[in-house]
N, C-alpha and C positions, 0 to 999 in steps of 0.2 A: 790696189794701187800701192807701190811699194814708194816709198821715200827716205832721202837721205839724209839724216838728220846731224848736223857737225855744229857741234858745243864744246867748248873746252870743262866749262864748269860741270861736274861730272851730275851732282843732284840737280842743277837745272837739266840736262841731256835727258837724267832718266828721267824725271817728270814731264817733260815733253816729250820724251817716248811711250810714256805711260799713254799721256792724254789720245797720242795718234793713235796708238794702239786701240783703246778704247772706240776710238771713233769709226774704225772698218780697217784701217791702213795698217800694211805692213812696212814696218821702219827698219832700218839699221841705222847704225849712229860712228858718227868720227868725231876724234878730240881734235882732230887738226887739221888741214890746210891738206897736207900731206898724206895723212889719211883716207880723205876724202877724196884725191885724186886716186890712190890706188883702190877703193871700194868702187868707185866710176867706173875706174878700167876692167873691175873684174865681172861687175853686172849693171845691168840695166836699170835707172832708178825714172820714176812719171814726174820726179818733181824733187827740189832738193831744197831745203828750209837751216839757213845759216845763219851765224853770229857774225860778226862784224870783226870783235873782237875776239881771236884766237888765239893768245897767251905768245909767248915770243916766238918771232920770226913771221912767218904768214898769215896773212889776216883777208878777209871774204871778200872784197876787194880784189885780191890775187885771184883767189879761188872763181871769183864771177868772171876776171880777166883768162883765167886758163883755161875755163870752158868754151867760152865765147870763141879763145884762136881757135880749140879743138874742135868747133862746129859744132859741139854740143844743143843741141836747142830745149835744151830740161829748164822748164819754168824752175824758177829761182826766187824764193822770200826771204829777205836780208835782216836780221835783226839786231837791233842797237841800242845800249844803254845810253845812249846819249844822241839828240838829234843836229849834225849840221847840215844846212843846204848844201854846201860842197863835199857831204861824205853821199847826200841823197840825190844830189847831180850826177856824179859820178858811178854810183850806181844803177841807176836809170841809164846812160851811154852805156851800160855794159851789159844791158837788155834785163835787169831785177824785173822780176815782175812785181813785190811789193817790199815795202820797206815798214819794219813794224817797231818801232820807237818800245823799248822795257819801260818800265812794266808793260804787259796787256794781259789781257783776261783768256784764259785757252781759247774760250767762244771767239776770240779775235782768230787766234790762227787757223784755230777747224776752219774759218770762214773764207779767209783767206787762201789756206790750202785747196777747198772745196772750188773757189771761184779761179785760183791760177790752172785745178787740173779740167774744168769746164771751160774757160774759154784759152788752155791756149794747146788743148789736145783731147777734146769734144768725145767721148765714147758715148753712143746711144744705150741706155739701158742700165747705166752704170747711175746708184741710188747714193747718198748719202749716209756713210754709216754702214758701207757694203761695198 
């Protein structure tokens, strides 16, 4: 399962690359908005796990808005240092599949990652960790 991973913070990116990696998943990683739009265009990603906040100009918000017009249907997990109902409303109309409030524990996203690529693009045979 490959996913895309867009962090601006470069040691949180690699550490969450680390972790996916460890866990079966193949990752690439973007620092930005922009990034992440042209890593989309050029391959195919099961699932895309992003920061909220992406240092100036574009932020996951955008990036959840730009896939959504481009018909993208890649479950999407939003992360955020900080939690408001109207950043987690908004993300939700823009079809998140989960919103993951900083800190949490890797075991949160493996779980999260594991359950967004189970129920919302089911492969039979397809283990955890593989």
């Amino acid at each position: 399962m490959r996913v895309l991973l867009v962090e601006d913070d470069a040691a949180l990116r690699d550490t969450l690359r680390r972790s996916l990696e460890m866990d079966g998943y193949e990752s690439e990683v973007a620092a930005s908005a922009k990034e992440a739009i042209t890593r989309a265009r050029e391959r195919h990603f099961d699932l895309i796990v992003t920061d909220y906040n992406l240092g100036p100009g574009r932020n996951g918000l955008f990036l959840l808005s730009h896939f959504k017009k481009s018909g993208c249907g890649i479950p999407t997990i939003l992360m955020s240092g900080y939690r408001e109902q109207r950043l987690e409303d908004a993300a939700r109309r823009l079809g998140v599949y989960a919103f993951l409030e900083k800190p949490f524990t890797m075991d949160i996203l493996l779980d999260e990652c594991w359950r967004a690529l189970q129920e919302c693009a089911p492969q039979p045979g397809i283990e955890r960790g593989g």
